[in-house]
C-alpha positions as CSV (number, residue, x, y, z in Angstrom):
1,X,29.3,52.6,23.8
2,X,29.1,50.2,26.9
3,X,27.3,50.8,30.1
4,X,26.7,49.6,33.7
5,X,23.6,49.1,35.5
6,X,24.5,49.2,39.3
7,X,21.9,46.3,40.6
8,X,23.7,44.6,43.3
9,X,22.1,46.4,46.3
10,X,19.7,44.1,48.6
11,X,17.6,47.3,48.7
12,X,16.9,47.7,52.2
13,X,14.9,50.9,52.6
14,X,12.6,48.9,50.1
15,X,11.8,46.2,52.8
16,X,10.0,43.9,53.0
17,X,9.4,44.3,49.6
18,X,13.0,43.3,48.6
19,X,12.8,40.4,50.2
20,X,11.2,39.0,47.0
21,X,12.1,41.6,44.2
22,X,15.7,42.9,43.8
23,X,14.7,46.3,43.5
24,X,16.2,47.1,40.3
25,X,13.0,44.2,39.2
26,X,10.1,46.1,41.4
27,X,8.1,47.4,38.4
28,X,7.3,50.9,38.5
29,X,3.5,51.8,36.2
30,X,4.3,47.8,34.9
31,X,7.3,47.7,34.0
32,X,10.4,46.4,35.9
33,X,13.0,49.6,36.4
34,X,15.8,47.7,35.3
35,X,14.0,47.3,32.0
36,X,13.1,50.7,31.6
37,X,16.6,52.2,32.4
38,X,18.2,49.6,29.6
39,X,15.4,50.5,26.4
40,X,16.7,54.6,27.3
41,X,20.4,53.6,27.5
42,X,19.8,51.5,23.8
43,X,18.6,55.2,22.8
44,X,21.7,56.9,24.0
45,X,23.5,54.4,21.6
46,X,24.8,51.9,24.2
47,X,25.4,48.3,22.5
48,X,26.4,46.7,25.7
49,X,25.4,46.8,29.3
50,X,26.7,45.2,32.4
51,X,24.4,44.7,35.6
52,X,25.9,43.4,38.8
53,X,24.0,41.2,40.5
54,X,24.2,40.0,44.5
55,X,20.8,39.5,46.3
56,X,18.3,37.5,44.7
57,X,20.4,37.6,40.6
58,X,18.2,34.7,39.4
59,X,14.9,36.7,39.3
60,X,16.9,39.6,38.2
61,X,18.1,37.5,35.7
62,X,14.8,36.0,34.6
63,X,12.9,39.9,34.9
64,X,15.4,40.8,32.4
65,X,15.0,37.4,30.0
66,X,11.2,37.9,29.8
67,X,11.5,41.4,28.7
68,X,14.4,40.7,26.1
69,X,13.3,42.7,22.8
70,X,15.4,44.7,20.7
71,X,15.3,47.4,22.5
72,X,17.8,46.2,24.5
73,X,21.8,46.8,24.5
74,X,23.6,42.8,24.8
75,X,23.8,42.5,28.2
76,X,26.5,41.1,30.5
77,X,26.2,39.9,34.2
78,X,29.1,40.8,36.7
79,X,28.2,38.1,39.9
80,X,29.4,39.6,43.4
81,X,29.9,36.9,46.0
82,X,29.9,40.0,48.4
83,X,28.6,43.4,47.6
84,X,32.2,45.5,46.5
85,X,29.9,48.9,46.3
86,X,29.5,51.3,43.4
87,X,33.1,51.5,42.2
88,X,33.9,47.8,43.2
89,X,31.5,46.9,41.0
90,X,33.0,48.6,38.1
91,X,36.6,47.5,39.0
92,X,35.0,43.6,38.9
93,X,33.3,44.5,35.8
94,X,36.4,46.5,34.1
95,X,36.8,43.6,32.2
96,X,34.1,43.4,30.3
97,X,33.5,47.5,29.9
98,X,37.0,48.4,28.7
99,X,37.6,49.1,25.1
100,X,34.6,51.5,23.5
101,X,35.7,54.5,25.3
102,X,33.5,56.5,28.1
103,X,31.3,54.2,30.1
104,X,27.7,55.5,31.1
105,X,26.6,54.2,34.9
106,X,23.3,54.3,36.3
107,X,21.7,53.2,39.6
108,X,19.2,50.8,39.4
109,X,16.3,52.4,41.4
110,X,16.0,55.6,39.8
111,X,14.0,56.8,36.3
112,X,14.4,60.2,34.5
113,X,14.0,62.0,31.4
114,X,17.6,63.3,31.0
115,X,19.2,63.7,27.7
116,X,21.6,61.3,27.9
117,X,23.4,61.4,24.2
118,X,24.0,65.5,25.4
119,X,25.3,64.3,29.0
120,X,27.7,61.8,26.9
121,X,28.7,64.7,24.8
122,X,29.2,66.9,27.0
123,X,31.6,64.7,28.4
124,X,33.5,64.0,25.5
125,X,33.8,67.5,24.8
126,X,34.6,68.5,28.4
127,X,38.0,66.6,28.3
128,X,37.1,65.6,32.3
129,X,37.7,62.2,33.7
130,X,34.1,61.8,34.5
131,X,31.3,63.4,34.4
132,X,28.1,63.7,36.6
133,X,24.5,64.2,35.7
134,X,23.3,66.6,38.2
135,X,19.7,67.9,39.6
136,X,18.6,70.7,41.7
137,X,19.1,69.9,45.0
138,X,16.8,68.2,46.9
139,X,15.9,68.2,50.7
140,X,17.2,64.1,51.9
141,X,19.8,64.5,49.5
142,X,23.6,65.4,49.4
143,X,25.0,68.7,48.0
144,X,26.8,69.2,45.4
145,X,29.2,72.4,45.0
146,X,29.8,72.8,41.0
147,X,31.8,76.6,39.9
148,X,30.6,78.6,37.1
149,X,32.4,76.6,35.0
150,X,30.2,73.5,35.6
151,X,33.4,71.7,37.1
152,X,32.5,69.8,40.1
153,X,33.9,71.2,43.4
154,X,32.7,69.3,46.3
155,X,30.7,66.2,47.3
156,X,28.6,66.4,50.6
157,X,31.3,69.1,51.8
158,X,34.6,67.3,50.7
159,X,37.0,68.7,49.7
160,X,35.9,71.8,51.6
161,X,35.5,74.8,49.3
162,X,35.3,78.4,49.8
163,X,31.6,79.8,50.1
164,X,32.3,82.2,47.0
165,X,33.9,79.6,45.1
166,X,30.4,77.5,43.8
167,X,27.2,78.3,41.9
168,X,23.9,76.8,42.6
169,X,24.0,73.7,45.2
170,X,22.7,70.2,43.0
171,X,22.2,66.5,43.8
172,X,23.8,64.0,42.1
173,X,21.7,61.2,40.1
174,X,23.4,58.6,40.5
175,X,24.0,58.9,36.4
176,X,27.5,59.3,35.4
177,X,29.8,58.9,32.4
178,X,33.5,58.0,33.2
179,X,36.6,57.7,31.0
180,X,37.7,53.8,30.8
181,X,40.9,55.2,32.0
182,X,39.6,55.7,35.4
183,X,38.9,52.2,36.4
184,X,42.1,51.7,36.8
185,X,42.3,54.5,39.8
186,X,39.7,52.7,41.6
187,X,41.0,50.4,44.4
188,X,42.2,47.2,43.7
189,X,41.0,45.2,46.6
190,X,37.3,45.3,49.2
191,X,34.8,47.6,48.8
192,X,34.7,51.1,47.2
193,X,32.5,53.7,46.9
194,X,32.4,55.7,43.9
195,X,32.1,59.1,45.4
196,X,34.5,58.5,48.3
197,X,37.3,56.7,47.1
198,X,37.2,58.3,43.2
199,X,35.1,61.2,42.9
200,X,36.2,63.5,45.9
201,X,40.0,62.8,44.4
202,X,38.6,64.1,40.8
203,X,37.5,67.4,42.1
204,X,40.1,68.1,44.1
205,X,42.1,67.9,40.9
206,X,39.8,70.2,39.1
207,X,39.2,67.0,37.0
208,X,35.3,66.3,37.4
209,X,32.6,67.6,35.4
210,X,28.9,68.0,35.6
211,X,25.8,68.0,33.0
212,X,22.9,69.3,34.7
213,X,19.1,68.0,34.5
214,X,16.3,70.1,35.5
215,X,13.8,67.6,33.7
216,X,11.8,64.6,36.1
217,X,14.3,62.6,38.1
218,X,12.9,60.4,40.4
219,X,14.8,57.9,43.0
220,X,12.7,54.8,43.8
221,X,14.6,53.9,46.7
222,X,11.7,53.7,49.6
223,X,8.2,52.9,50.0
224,X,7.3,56.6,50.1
225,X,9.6,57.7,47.4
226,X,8.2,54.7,45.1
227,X,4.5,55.5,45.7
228,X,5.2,59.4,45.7
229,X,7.5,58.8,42.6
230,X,4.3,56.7,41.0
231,X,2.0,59.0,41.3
232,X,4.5,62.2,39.9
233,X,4.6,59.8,36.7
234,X,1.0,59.4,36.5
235,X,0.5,63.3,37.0
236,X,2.4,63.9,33.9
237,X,1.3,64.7,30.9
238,X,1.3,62.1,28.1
239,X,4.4,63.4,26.3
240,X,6.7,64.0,29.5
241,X,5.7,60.5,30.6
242,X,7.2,58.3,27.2
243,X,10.2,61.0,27.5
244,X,10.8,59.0,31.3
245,X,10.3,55.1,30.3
246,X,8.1,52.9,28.4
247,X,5.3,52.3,30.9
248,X,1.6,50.5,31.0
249,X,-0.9,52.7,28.9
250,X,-2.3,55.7,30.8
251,X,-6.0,56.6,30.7
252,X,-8.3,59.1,32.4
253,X,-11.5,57.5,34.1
254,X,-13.9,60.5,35.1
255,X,-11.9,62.2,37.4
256,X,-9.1,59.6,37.7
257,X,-5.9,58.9,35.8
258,X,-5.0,55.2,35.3
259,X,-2.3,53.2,34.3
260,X,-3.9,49.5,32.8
261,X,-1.6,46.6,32.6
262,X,-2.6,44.1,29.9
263,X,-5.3,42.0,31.0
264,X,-6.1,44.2,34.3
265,X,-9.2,44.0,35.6
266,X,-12.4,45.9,37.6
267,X,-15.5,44.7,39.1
268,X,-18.8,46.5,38.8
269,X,-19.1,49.1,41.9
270,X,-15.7,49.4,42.4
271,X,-14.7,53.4,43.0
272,X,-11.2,55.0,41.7
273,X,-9.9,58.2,42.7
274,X,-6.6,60.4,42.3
275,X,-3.9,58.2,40.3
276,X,-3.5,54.4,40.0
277,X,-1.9,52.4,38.8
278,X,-3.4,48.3,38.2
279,X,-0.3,45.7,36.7
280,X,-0.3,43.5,34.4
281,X,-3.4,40.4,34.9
282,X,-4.0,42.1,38.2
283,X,-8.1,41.6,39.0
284,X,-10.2,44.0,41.3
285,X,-13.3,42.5,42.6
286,X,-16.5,44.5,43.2
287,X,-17.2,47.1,45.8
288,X,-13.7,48.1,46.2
289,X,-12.0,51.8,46.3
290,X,-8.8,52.6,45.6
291,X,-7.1,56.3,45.8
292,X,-3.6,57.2,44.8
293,X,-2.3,53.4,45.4
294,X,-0.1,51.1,42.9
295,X,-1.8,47.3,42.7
296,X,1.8,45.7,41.4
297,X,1.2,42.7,38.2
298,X,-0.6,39.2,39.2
299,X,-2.6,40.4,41.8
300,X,-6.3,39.7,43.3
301,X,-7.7,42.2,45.0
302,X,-11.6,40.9,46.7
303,X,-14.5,42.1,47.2
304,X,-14.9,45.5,49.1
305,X,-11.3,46.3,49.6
306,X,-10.4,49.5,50.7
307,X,-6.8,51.0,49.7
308,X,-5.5,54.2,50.4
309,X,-2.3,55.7,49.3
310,X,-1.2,51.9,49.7
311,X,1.5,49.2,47.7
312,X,0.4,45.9,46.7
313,X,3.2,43.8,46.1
314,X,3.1,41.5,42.7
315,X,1.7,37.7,43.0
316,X,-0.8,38.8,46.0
317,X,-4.4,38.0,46.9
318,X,-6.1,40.2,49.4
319,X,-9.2,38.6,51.6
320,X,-12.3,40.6,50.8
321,X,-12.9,43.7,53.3
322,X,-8.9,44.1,53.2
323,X,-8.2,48.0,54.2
324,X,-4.2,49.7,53.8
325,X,-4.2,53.1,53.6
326,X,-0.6,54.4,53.5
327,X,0.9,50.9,53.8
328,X,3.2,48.3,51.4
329,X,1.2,44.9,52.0
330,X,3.9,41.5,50.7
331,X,4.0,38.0,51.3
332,X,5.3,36.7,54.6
333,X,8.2,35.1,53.4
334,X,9.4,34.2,57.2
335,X,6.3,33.5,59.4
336,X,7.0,33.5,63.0
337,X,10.2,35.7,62.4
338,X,10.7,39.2,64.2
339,X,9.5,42.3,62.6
340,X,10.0,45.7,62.0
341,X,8.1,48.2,64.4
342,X,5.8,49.4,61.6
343,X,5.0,46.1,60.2
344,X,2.6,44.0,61.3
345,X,1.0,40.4,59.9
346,X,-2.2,39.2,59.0
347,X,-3.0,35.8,57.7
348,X,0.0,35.2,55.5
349,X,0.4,39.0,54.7
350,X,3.0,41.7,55.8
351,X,1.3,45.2,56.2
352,X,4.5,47.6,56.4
353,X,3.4,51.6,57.3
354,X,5.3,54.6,56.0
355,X,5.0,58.1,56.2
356,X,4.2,59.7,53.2
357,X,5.6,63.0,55.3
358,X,9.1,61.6,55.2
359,X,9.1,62.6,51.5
């Protein structure tokens, strides 16, 4: 079976992080998301995968080189000069995914414990054109109308459907399994979305199915969602966790829970509380408290720090007495440029706020 890993996106609802990281690479408990979405398509019996790449492909490219094992399906690269969107990216890579039957897609910024060899059978056995992975719906999220049947009715409204028509409202995923057959429906030329120009045409035909997940489903896409979707991982229990992704090894420190990247590091004094998580060769110097925060790989943190609810980006080092509480702190990669109005520099450091309420 082949696959595509949708990874062109410049992520911006990630800034600033994504300035540095394509966010498919931003490492989520350790390890890149990119990474972890290929080892659970190599156990739903993918051999191949595609992953388009746009903004910043090389250190896509060389996240997905250093983590080459054989867990992995052979992958293929599908370059976009200009982001097509989620079905032009499958019309530029039809190519290379035609000929092994169904194709499973997946977003790049979202982890989940769904069954996928039962959502590819389903499919099969369904005789639809495509099929999506659905979740319970979700405040911030579409709807999706699906009938008793577990055909697929609507998509955010459209085609309108008669109240009496649909069972339980869902989300999609951003999962999917698709006959090779429909590639061929998607436009031939600019960009194309998916949902728009395919999907909404499917139902209305009666010919797109669902598989529903009511597992963990998590979508990455925002500084809130990835801290909030963090610290959900960490507050699972052992065996839900590996069921998600391969991740750093959890522990419990008194009352705290701990994911430890190889060679992480803690200085006498320093105080942990709620869920962490410390990346690989990441170092935090004495004195220091952390609660409910994600120090990315590569990191420094000095003496007395003070994080809160707070995102270190990978590669940083933070001056002693630093404090972020409820912040992503990068690399300045433009000094002197303009800035968002909750982000604010210091030293050589972006400090980006978010709401935590927004989730």
């Amino acid at each position: 079976m082949k696959a595509m890993l949708l990874a062109a996106g410049k992520g911006e609802r990630m800034y600033p992080l994504t300035l540095e990281l394509p966010k498919a690479a931003i490492p989520v408990l350790g390890r890149p998301m990119a990474l972890q979405i290929l080892h659970r398509m190599t156990q739903a019996g993918v051999d191949e995968a595609v992953i388009n790449l746009h903004h910043l492909p090389h250190k896509l490219r060389e996240v997905l080189a250093n983590g080459a094992d054989d867990r992995l399906p052979a992958l293929h690269f599908s370059h976009e000069e200009t982001i097509l969107g989620t079905a032009g990216g499958l019309r530029r890579a039809a190519p290379l995914l035609r000929g092994d039957g169904p194709v499973l897609v997946h977003n790049g910024d979202s982890l989940a414990d769904i069954d996928l060899p039962a959502a590819v059978r389903a499919h099969r056995e369904s005789g639809h054109l495509a099929t999506l992975v659905l979740a319970p719906a979700r405040a911030g999220y579409s709807t999706v109308d699906v009938d008793n049947a577990g055909r697929v009715l609507s998509l955010a409204g459209k085609p309108a459907v008669e109240p009496g028509r649909f069972a339980a409202p869902h989300l999609f995923t951003g999962c999917h399994i698709l006959d090779e057959s429909l590639l061929e429906r998607i436009p031939a030329e600019g960009v194309s979305d998916i949902v728009l120009h395919v999907y909404r045409d499917l139902a209305a035909e009666g010919r797109l199915g669902s598989f529903v997940h009511d597992g963990f489903w998590w979508e990455f896409g925002s500084p809130e969602l990835y801290l909030e979707g963090s610290l959900k991982l960490l507050g699972l229990t052992p065996a839900q966790r590996s069921n998600v992704a391969c991740h750093d090894p959890v522990h419990t420190l008194e009352s705290a829970t701990i994911a430890i990247g190889a060679g992480a590091t803690m200085g006498s004094g320093t105080r942990i509380e709620g869920r962490i998580a410390l990346g690989f060769a990441s170092g935090v110097d004495r004195d220091c408290f952390l609660e409910d925060s994600v120090v990315m790989p590569e990191t420094w943190i000095g003496p007395r720090c003070r994080l809160k609810r707070a995102i270190i980006a990978p590669g940083l080092e933070l001056p002693a007495d630093f404090e972020a509480e409820q912040a992503l702190v990068c690399r300045d990669p433009d000094p002197g440029g303009s800035l968002a109005p909750s982000t604010r520099r210091r030293d050589d450091l972006l400090i980006h706020s978010f709401d935590l309420h927004a989730v």
